[in-house]
C-alpha positions in Angstrom: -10.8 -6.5 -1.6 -11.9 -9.7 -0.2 -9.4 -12.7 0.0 -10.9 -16.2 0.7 -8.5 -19.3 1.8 -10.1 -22.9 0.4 -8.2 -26.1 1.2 -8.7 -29.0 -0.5 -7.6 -33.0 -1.1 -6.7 -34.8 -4.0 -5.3 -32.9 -6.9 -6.1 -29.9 -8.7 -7.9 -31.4 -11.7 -11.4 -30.4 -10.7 -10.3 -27.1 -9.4 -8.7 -26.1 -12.9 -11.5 -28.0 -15.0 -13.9 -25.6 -12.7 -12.2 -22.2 -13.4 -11.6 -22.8 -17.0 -15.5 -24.5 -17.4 -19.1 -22.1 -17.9 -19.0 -22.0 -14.1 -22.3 -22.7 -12.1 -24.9 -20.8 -13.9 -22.4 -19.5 -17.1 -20.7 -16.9 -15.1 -17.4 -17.6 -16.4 -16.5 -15.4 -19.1 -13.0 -15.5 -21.1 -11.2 -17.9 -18.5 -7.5 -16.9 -18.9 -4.4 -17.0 -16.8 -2.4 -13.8 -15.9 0.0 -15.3 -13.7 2.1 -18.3 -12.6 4.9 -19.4 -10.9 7.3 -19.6 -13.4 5.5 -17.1 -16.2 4.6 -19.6 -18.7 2.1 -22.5 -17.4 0.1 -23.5 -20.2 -3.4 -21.3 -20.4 -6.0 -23.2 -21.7 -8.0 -20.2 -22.0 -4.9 -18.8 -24.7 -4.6 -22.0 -26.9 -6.8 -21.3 -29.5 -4.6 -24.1 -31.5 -5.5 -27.4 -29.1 -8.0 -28.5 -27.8 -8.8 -26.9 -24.0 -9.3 -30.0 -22.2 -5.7 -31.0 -23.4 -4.5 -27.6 -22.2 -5.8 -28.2 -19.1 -4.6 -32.1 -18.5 -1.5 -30.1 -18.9 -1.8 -27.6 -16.9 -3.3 -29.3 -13.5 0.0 -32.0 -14.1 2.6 -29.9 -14.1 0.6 -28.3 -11.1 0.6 -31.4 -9.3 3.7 -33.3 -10.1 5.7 -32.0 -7.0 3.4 -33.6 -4.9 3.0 -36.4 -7.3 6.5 -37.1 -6.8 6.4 -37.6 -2.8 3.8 -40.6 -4.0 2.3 -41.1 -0.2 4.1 -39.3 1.6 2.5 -36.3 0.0 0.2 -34.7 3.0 -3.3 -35.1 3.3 -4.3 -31.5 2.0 -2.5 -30.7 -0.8 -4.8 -28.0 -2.6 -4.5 -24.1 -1.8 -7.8 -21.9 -3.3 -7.9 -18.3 -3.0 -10.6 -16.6 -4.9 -9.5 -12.6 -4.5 -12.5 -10.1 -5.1 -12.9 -6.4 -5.6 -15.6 -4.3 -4.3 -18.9 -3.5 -7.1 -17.8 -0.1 -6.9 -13.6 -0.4 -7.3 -12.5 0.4 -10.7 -11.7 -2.7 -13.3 -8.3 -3.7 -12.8 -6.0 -5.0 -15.9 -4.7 -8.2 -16.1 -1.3 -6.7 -15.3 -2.7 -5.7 -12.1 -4.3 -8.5 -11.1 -1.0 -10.6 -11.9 0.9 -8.3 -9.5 -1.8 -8.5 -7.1 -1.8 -12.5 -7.1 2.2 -12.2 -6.4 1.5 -10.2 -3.4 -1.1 -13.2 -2.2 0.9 -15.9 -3.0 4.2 -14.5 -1.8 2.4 -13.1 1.6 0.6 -16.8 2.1 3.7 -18.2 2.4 2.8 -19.9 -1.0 5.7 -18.6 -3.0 7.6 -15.7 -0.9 9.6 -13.3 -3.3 12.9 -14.8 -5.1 12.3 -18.1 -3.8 12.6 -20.5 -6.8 11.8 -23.9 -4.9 8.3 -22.6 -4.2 5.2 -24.0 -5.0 3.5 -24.3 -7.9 0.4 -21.3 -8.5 -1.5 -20.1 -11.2 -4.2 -17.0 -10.9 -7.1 -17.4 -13.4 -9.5 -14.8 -14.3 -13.0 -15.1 -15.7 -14.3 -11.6 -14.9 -13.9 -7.9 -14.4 -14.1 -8.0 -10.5 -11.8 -11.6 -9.2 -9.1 -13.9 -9.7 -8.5 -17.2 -8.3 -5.7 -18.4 -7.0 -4.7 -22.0 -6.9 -1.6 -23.7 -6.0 -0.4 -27.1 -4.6 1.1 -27.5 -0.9 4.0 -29.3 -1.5 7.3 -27.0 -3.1 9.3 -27.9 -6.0 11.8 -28.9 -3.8 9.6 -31.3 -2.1 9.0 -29.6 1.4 5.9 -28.3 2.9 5.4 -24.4 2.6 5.6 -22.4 5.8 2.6 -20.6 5.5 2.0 -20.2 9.6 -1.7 -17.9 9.9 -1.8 -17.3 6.1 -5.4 -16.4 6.5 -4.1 -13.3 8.8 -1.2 -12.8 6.5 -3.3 -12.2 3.2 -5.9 -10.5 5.3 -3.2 -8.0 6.2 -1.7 -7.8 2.8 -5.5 -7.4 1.0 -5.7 -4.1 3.1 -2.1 -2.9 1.8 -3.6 -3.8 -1.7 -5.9 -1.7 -1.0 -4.7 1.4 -0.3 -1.7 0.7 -3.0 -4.2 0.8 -5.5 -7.0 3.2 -4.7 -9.5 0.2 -3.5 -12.6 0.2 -1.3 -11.0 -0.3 1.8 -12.2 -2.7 4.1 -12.2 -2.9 7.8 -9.9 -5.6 9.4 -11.6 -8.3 11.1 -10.6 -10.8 14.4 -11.8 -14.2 12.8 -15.5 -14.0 15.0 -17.4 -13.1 11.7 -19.9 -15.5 10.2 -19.6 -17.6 7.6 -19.9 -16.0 4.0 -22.0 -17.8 1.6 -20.0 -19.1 -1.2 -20.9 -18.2 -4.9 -22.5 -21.9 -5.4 -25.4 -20.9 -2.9 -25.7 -17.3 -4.1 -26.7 -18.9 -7.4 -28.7 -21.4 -5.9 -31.1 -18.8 -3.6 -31.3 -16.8 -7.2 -32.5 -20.1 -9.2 -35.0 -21.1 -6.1 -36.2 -17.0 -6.2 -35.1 -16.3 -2.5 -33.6 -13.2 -1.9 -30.9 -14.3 0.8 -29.2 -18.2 0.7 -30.2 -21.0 3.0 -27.1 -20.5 4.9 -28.4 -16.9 6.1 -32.0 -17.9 6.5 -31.0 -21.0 9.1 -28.5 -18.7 10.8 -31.7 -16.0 11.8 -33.7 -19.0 12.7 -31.7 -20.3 14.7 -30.5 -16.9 16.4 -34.0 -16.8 17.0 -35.0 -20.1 18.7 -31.9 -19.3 20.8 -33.3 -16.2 22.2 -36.6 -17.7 22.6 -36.1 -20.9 24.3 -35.5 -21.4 27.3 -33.9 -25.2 27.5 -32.3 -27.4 25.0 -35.7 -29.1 24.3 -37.7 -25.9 23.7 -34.7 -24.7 21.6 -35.3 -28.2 19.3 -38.7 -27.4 19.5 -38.7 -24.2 18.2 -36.7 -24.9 15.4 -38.7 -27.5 14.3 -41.8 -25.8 14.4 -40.4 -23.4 12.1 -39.7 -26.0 9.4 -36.2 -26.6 10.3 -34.8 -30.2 10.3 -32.2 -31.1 12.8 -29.5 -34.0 13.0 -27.6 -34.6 15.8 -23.9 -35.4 15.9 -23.5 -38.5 18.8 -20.5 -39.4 20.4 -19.7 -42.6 21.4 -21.9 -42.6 24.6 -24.6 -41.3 22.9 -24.5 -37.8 24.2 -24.9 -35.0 21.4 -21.9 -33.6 20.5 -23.2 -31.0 18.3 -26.1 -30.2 15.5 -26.9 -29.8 12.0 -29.8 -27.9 10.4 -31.3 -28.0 7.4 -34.4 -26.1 5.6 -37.7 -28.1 4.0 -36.7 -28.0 0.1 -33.0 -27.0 0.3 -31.7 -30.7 -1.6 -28.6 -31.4 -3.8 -28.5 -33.2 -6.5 -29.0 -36.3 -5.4 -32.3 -35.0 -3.5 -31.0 -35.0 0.0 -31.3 -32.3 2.5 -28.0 -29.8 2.6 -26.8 -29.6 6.0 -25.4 -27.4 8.0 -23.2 -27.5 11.2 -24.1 -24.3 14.1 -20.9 -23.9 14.2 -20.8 -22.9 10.2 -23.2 -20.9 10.3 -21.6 -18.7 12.9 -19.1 -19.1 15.6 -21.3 -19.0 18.8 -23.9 -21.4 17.0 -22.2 -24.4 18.0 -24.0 -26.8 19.9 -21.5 -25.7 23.4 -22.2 -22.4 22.9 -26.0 -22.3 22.9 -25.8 -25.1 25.6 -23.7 -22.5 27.5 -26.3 -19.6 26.8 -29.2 -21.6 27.4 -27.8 -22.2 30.9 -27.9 -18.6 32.0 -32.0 -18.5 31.2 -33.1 -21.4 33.1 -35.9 -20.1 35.5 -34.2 -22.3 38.1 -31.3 -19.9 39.4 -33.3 -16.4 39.8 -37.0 -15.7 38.7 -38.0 -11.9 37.5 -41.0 -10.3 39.6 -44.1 -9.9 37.8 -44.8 -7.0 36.2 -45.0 -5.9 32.7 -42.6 -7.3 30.5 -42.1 -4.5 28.4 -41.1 -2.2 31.2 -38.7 -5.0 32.9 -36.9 -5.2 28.9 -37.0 -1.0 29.1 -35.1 -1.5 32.0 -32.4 -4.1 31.6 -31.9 -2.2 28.3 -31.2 0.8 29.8 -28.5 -0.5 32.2 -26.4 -1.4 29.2 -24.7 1.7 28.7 -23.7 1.3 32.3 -22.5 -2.1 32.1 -20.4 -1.3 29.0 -18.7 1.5 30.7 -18.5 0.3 34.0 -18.2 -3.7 34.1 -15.7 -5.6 32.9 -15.4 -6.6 29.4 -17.0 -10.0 29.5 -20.3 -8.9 30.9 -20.3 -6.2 28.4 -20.0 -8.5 25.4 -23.0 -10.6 27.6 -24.5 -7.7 27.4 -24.9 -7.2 23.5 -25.1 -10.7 22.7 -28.5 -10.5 25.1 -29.2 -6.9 23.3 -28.7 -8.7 19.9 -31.2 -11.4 21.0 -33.6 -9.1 21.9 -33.3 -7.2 18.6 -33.8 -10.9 16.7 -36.9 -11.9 18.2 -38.8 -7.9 18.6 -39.4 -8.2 14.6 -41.7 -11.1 15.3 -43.7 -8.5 17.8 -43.7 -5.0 15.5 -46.4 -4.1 13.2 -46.4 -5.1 9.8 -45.3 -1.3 8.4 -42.0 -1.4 11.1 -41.0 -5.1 10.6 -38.9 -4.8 7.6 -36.5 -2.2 9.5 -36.5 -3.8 12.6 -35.0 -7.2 10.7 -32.4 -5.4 9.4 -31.1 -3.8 12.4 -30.9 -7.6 13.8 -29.3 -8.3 11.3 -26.7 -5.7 11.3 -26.1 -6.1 15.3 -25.3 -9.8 14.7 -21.9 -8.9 13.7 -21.9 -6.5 16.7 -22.9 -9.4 19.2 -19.5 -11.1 18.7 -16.0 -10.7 19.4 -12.9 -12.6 20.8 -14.1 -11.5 24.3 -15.8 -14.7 26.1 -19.4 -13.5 27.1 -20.6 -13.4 30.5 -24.4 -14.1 29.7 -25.5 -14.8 33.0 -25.3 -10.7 33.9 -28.1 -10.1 31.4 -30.5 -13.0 32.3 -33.2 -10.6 33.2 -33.0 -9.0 29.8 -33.6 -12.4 27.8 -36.2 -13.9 30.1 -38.2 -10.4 30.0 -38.2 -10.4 26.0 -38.8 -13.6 25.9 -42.5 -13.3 28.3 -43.1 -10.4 25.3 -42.7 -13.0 22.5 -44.8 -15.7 24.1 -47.6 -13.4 25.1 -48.8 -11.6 21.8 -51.6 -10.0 24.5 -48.5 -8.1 26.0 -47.9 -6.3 22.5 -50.5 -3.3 23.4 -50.4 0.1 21.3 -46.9 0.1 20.3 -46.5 1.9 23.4 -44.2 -0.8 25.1 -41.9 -1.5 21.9 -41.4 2.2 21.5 -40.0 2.7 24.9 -37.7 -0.3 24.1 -36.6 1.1 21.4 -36.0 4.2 22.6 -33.3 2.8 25.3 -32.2 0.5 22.9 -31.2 2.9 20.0 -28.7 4.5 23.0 -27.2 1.4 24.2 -26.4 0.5 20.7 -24.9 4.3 20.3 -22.8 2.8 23.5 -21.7 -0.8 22.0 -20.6 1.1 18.9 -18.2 3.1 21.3 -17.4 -0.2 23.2 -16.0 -1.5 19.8 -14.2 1.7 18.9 -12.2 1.9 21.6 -11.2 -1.8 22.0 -10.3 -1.5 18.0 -13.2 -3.9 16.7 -13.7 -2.0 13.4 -16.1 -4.4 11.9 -18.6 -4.6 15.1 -18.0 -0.2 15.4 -19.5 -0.7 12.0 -22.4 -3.2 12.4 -23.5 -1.4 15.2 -23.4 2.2 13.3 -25.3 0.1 10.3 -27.8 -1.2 13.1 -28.7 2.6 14.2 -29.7 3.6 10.6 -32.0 0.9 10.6 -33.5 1.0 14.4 -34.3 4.9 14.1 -36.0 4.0 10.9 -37.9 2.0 13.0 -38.5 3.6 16.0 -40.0 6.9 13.9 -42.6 4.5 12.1 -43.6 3.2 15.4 -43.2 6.0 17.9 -45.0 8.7 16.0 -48.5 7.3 15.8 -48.2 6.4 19.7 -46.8 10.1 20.6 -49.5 11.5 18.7 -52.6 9.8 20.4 -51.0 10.4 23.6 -50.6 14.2 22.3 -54.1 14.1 21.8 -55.0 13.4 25.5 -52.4 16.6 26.5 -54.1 18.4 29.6 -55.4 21.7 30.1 -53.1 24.6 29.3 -52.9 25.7 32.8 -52.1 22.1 33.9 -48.8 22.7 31.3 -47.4 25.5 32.3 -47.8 24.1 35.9 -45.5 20.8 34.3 -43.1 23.3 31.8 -42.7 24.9 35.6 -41.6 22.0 37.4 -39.2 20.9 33.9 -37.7 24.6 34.5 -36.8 24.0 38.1 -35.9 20.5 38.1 -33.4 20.4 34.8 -33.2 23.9 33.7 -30.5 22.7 31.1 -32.8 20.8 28.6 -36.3 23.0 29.2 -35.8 24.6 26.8 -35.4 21.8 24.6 -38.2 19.6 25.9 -40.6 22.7 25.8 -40.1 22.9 21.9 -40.2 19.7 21.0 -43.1 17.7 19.5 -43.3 15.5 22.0 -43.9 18.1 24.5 -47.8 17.3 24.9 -47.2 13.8 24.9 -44.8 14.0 27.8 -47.1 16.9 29.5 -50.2 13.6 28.8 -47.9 11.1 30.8 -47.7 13.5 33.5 -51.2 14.1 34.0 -52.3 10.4 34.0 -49.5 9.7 36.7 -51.4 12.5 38.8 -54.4 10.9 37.6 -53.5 7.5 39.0 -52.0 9.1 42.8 -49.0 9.7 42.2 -47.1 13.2 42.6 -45.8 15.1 39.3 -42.6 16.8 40.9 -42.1 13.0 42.6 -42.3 11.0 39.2 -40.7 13.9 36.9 -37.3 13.7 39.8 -37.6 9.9 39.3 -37.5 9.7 35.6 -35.1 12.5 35.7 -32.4 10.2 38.3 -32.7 7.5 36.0 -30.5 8.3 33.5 -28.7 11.2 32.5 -30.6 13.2 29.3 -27.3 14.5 27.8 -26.7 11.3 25.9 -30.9 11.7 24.2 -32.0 12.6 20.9 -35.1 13.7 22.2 -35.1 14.4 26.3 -38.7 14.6 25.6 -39.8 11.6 24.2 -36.9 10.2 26.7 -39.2 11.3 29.5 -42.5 10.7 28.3 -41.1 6.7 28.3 -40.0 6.8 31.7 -42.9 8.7 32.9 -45.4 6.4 31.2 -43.6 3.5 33.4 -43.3 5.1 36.3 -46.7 6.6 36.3 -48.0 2.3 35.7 -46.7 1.1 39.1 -48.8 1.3 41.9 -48.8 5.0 43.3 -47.2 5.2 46.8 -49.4 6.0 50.4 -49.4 8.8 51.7 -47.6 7.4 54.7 -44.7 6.3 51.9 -44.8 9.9 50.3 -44.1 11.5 53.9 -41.3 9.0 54.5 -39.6 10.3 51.3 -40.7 13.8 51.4 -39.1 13.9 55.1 -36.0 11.9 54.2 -35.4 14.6 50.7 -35.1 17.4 53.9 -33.0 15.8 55.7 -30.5 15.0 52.4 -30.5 18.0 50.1 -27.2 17.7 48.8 -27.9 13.5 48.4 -26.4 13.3 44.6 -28.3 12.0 41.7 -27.4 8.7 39.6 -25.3 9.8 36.9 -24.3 7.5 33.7 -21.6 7.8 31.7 -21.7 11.0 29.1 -21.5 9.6 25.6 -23.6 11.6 22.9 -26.0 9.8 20.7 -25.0 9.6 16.9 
C-alpha cells in the first residue's frame, strides 16, 4: 500500500472539484466519500437530489472554514493530499475498509489523532477499486496548527501495519533516498503521446547517463544536449549556477511550453551539487589510468568491489556502487542489439541500489568511471563481445555483494533492486557470453594439450576440477590457455595468477570465471625469461607465501 503526502496553497476547492470531476483521461468512476471527520460531510457523489457542484461548494467550505476563520494569519500551506493505493494484485477492499483505513492515515499523520474532537477537517474520496484520497485542511477546528512532526515517516510506518492487518502486498520500508514517482497526470500523459515510460523517467536515464559519461561540467551540458535535452540554469545573484532544469524536445503543457524538471526531482543525487561533486572525482587532472585495454582495466576495478564492500568503510562502498551503477547505465549503449534490452533494465533496477543515506566516497572508484568511460567513447574498443562478457561476469558477483551490503545495513529496498538487477544481468550475460564461449570452444587445443591443462587444474585447485572439467566452458577455458602459451607465457604461471586473483567459491561458473581472467592475463606482454627466473626462484624460496583471499559470499 502506497501512501503519497501532497501539500498545497490556497483552499481545497480545486482539490475536491478534481476528485469528484471525470479525472484526467475519465478515470474517475463513482466518486463517493466513505469517510470524514465528523461522519457526515456532504458527498457530492451521494446527492442524487442537488445539483453536484452545489454539493461540492458545500463541501470544500465547510472544509476550509477553520482556516477561513484565522483570515491572514492562516499559514501559507494550508492543504494536506494523500492519495492511498493498493497493490494490482491485493484484493478490492469495501468502502468500510477503506474508511477505517483513512482513520488510520489521518490519525497516524498527526491530521486527526484518535478522540481528538478539535482536529482538522478530512474527507477520503473514492473513485476506484484500488485508492482513496485523502484531503484535509492544516489548520484544527480549534484554530491551531496540527502537530504532524515527520508525517511522511509516520504514515509510511502505519501503511506497512495496514498491511499486514489486512492481508496486503507488503512493501519494503524505504529511507527517503528513492526517486521521484511519476504522478498519475504524467502516466496518462506518456500513454496519450504512446511512450511506454513518462518524461520524468526518460530525463532521469539521460541524465544518469551524461553523468557517467562526461567528464566535466561542460561535457556533461554537452552530452545532454546532444541527446535532445534542453537545459535551464538556475542563477544566483552573482551569476553562478545554482542548479539545473531539464526538459525533453515535445514534452509542452498546455500553453505550449516546455515542462521542466529540476535534477534534484528527478532523483536525489541529480542535483546540480551532487553531479558537480561526482564530476570532480573524474577529472583527468588528479591521477591518469595507464594505457591498456579499457575493457580489462573496468574487469578489474569491477572485481575489487566485493572487496571494498567488505573491507572499506561504508562511504567508499556506496562510491563504489554508485560508480558500478554508472557503469551498468552507459554498457547498454555498447551491447549488441539482441542483449540491449536486458542490459537497460538491470540499470535500471541498480539505480535504486546506487543510493542510500550513506554519503559516497566517489573518488575511491575513479579508475572504474574513467575506464568505462574510454569504452563508450571508442566504439573500436567493443571487439567480439569478448570484453563486455568478462565485465559482466565480475559485475553479476559484485552486485551478488552490494545486495548483501544492503541486507546487512537493513536497506530493504536497495537488497531488492539489486536482487531485481541480477535477474536481468544473467539474462544478459547468457545472450552475450555464449556465442563468445563457443567460438573460443572452437579453437580448444589438442586433446593431449587438455589433459596436460585438466592436470595442472587438478594440482593447483583440486576443489573445483572437478567442476571446471564438466562444465561447458571447459574447452573455452582449455582455448585461453593455449593462446597464453602461444603468446610466451607459462600455463602453470598464468593458471596460479588467475587462480590468486580472486577466490572461485563465490562463481557460478569457476570455468567461465577462469577463461576471463586467463584471456586478460594471457593479452599482457608475456614476461623474459630473465623475469620468469626471478619468480620461479623467489616461489622456492616462499612456499608457504599465502594466496589473496576475498571475502566468501556465495553467488545467488
Amino acid at each position: 500500500m502506497i501512501p503519497k503526502i501532497i501539500l498545497g496553497k490556497g483552499d481545497t476547492r480545486r482539490l475536491i472539484a478534481y476528485l469528484f470531476g471525470k479525472g484526467t483521461a475519465n478515470e474517475h468512476v463513482d466518486p463517493h466519500l466513505v469517510a470524514s471527520w465528523n461522519g457526515f460531510a456532504p458527498d457530492p457523489g451521494r446527492s442524487p437530489h442537488r445539483a453536484p457542484k452545489e454539493v461540492e461548494k458545500q463541501l470544500h467550505t465547510q472544509l476550509d472554514q477553520p482556516v477561513a476563520m484565522l483570515g491572514r494569519r492562516a499559514p501559507q500551506t494550508t492543504v494536506w493530499h494523500c492519495p492511498v493505493r493498493a497493490a494490482p494484485e491485493d484484493p478490492i477492499l469495501s468502502d468500510a475498509q477503506w474508511a477505517e483505513i483513512a482513520r488510520r492515515i489521518v490519525a497516524a499523520a498527526g491530521i486527526a489523532p484518535t478522540g481528538d474532537t478539535e482536529a482538522c477537517r478530512w474527507v477520503a474520496v473514492r473513485h476506484a477499486d484500488d485508492h482513496i484520497h485523502i484531503a484535509a485542511t492544516l489548520v484544527r477546528q480549534d484554530g491551531r496548527r496540527p502537530r504532524r512532526d515527520h508525517d511522511i515517516r509516520a504514515v509510511q510506518r502505519e501503511a506497512r501495519q495496514i498491511e499486514i492487518d489486512y492481508g496486503l502486498r507488503r512493501l519494503r520500508p524505504g529511507d527517503g533516498t528513492a526517486a521521484k514517482r511519476p504522478t498519475s497526470k504524467e502516466v496518462f500523459k506518456a500513454r496519450r503521446l504512446g511512450q511506454d515510460v513518462t518524461s520524468r523517467e526518460i530525463l532521469r536515464l539521460r541524465v544518469r547517463r551524461a553523468m557517467a559519461a562526461a567528464s566535466t561540467e561542460a561535457e556533461f551540458f554537452a552530452l545532454l544536449e546532444a541527446t535532445g535535452v534542453t537545459v535551464r540554469l538556475k542563477l544566483g545573484p552573482s551569476g553562478d549556477a545554482l542548479g539545473c532544469n531539464f526538459a525533453l524536445p515535445g514534452d509542452t503543457n498546455d500553453k505550449g511550453e516546455p515542462v521542466f524538471y529540476a535534477g534534484s526531482t528527478l532523483a536525489g543525487d541529480l542535483s546540480l551539487p551532487k553531479i558537480r561533486q561526482r564530476l570532480a572525482t573524474t577529472t583527468p587532472e588528479p591521477v591518469a589510468i595507464r594505457p591498456g585495454n579499457p575493457w580489462h582495466q573496468a574487469t578489474a576495478a569491477t572485481e575489487r568491489i566485493p572487496h571494498h564492500l567488505t573491507r572499506s568503510n561504508d562511504e567508499a562502498a556506496q562510491g563504489q556502487l554508485a560508480a558500478l551503477g554508472g557503469a551498468l547505465d552507459l554498457l547498454p549503449l555498447t551491447a549488441p542489439a539482441a542483449a540491449r534490452a536486458e542490459l537497460e533494465r538491470a540499470a535500471v533496477a541498480f539505480e535504486r541500489a546506487t543510493r542510500s543515506r550513506i554519503a559516497a566516497d566517489h573518488a575511491s572508484a575513479r579508475i572504474l568511471r574513467r575506464s568505462v568511460q574510454a569504452i563508450w567513447k571508442d566504439p573500436a574498443q567493443h571487439g567480439d563481445g569478448a570484453g563486455l562478457a568478462m565485465l559482466l561476469d565480475v559485475a553479476l558477483t559484485a552486485v551478488a555483494y552490494a545486495m548483501h551490503w544492503h541486507r546487512t545495513r537493513q536497506h530493504a529496498q536497495q537488497q531488492a533492486a539489486a536482487e531485481q538487477t541480477l535477474v536481468h544481468l544473467q539474462a544478459a550475460y547468457a545472450q552475450i557470453a555464449e556465442p563468445v564461449l563457443a567460438t573460443l570452444a572452437s579453437r580448444a587445443p589438442s586433446p593431449q594439450a587438455k589433459r596436460r591443462y585438466a592436470h595442472q587444474l587438478q594440482q593447483a585447485v583440486p576443489e573445483h576440477a572437478e567442476r571446471i572439467l564438466a562444465d561447458s566452458a571447459w574447452d573455452a577455458l582449455a582455448a585461453v590457455l593455449a593462446e597464453a602459451e602461444a603468446a610466451g607465457h607459462n600455463a602453470t604461471t598464468v593458471l596460479d595468477r588467475a587462480l590468486s586473483q580472486r577466490t572461485l567459491d563465490d562463481a557460478q561458473s569457476p570455468a567461465r570465471a577462469l577463461t576471463w581472467r586467463i584471456r586478460r592475463l594471457g593479452e599482457r606482454h608475456a614476461p623474459g625469461p630473465r623475469a620468469q627466473a626471478a619468480k620461479a626462484g623467489y616461489a622456492a624460496a616462499h612456499p608457504t607465501a599465502p594466496r589473496p583471499q576475498e571475502p566468501q559470499t556465495r553467488r545467488r
